[in-house]
VEXDREN-2710 file (C-alpha; in Angstrom, 1 decimal):
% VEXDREN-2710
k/r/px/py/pz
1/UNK/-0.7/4.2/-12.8
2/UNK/-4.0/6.3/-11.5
3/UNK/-4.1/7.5/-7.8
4/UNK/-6.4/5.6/-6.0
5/UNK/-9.7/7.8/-6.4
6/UNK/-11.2/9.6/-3.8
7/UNK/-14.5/8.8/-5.1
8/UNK/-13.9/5.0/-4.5
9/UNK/-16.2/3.1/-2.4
10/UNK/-14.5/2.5/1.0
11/UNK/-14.1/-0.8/1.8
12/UNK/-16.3/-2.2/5.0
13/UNK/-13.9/-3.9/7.8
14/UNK/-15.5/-7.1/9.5
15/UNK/-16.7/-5.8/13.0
16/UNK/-17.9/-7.7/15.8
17/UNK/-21.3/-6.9/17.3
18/UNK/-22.1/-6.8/20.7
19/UNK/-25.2/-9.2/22.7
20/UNK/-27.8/-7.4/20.6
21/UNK/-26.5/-7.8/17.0
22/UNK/-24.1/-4.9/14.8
23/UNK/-23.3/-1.7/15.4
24/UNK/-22.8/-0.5/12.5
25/UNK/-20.3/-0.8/9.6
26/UNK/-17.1/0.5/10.0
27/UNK/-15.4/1.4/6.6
28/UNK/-12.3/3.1/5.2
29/UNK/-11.3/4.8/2.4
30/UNK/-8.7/3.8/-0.2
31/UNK/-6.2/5.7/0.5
32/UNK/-5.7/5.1/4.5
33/UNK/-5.2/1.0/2.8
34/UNK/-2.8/3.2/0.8
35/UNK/-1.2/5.2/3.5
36/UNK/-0.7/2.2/5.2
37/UNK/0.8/0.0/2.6
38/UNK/3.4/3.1/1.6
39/UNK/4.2/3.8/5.2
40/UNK/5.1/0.1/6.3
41/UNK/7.1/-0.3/2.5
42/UNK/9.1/2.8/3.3
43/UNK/10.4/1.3/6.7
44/UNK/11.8/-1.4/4.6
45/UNK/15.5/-1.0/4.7
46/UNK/16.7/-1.1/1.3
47/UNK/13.2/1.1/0.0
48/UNK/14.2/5.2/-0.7
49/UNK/11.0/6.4/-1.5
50/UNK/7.7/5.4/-2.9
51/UNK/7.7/6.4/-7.2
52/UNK/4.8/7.5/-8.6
53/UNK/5.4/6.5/-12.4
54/UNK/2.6/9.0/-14.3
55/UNK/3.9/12.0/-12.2
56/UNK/6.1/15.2/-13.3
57/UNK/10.0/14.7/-13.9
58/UNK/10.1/16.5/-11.0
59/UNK/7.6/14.7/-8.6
60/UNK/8.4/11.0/-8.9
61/UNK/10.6/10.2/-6.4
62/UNK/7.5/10.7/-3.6
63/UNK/8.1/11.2/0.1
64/UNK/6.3/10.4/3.2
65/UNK/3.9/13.8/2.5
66/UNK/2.5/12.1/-0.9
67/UNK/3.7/8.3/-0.4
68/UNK/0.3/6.7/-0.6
69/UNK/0.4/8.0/-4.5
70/UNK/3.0/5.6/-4.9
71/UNK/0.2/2.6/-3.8
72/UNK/-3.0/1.2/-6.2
73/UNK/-5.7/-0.5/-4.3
74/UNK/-8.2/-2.6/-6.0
75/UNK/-10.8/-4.9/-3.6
76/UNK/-11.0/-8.2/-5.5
77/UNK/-14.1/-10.1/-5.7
78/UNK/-13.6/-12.2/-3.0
79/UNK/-13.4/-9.3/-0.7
80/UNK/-9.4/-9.7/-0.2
81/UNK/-7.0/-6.9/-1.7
82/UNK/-4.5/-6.3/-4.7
83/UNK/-1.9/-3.7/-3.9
84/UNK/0.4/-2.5/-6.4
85/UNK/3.5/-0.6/-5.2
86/UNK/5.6/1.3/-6.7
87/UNK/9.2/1.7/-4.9
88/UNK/12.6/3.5/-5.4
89/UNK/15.2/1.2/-4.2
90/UNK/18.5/2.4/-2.6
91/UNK/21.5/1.6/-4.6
92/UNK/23.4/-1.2/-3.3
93/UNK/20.4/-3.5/-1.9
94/UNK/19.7/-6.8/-3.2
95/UNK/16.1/-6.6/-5.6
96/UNK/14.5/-9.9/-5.0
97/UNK/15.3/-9.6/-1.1
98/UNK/13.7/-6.2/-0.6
99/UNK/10.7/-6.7/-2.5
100/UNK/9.8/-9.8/-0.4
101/UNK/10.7/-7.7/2.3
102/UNK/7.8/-5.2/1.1
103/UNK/5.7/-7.8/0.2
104/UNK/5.6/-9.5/3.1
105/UNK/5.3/-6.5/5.7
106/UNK/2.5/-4.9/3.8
107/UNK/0.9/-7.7/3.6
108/UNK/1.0/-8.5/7.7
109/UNK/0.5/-4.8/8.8
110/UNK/-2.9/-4.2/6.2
111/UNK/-4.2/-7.9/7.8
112/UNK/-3.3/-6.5/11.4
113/UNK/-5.0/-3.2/11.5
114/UNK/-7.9/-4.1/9.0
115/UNK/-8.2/-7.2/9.2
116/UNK/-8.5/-7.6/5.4
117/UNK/-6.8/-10.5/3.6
118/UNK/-3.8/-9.1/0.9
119/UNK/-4.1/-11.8/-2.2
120/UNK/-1.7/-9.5/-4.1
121/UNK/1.2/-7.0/-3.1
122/UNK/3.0/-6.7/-6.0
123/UNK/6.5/-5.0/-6.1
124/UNK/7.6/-2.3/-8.9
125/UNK/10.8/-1.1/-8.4
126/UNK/10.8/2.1/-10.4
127/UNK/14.0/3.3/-9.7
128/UNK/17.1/2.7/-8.0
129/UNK/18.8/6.0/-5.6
130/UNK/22.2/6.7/-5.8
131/UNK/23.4/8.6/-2.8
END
């Protein structure tokens, strides 16, 4: 997996105008979808950690600091989003259950604060914690 690219265009959130016409464009980068996606998987009982698969031994297992690592973002051409997640399951936790779970809360908190559709949030579990 490659980290979302700084580089990347940012993607430009549907705004409102006012009497006159726009505003302006409001956009954001790749890696607040990113933040946002890893933060709202990682409140998903049964989720550890977010995994980031091409990192060190060491570094894989990735906490909130460096969670968004652990998300690819890709803007599809109809304008709507493809998330790929990459998740460290606790032990003990049913697989199918959690990564609805994930799926669907990603899904409803990138819709509510961007207002941008999620096609895709597909669920990698990487590895399973043993505590």
């Amino acid at each position: 997996m490659t980290e979302t690219p700084a580089a990347a265009p940012p993607f430009q959130l549907p705004v409102a105008g006012n009497a006159s016409g726009s505003l302006g464009a409001v956009r954001v980068a790749n890696e607040v979808v990113a933040w946002i996606a890893a933060l709202t998987a990682l409140q998903v009982e049964g989720v550890a950690a977010m995994y980031h698969p091409t990192g060190k031994q060491i570094d894989r297992i990735l906490r909130r600091p460096v969670a968004h690592r652990g998300v690819r973002v890709e803007m599809l051409p109809d304008e709507s989003l493809r998330l790929d997640l990459y998740v460290a399951m606790k032990a003990g936790g049913n697989v199918p259950e959690v990564g609805a779970e994930v799926q669907n809360q990603v899904a409803d908190a990138v819709d509510r604060m961007l207002g941008i559709r999620v096609a895709e949030a597909n669920v990698f579990i990487s590895e399973v914690v043993f505590t």
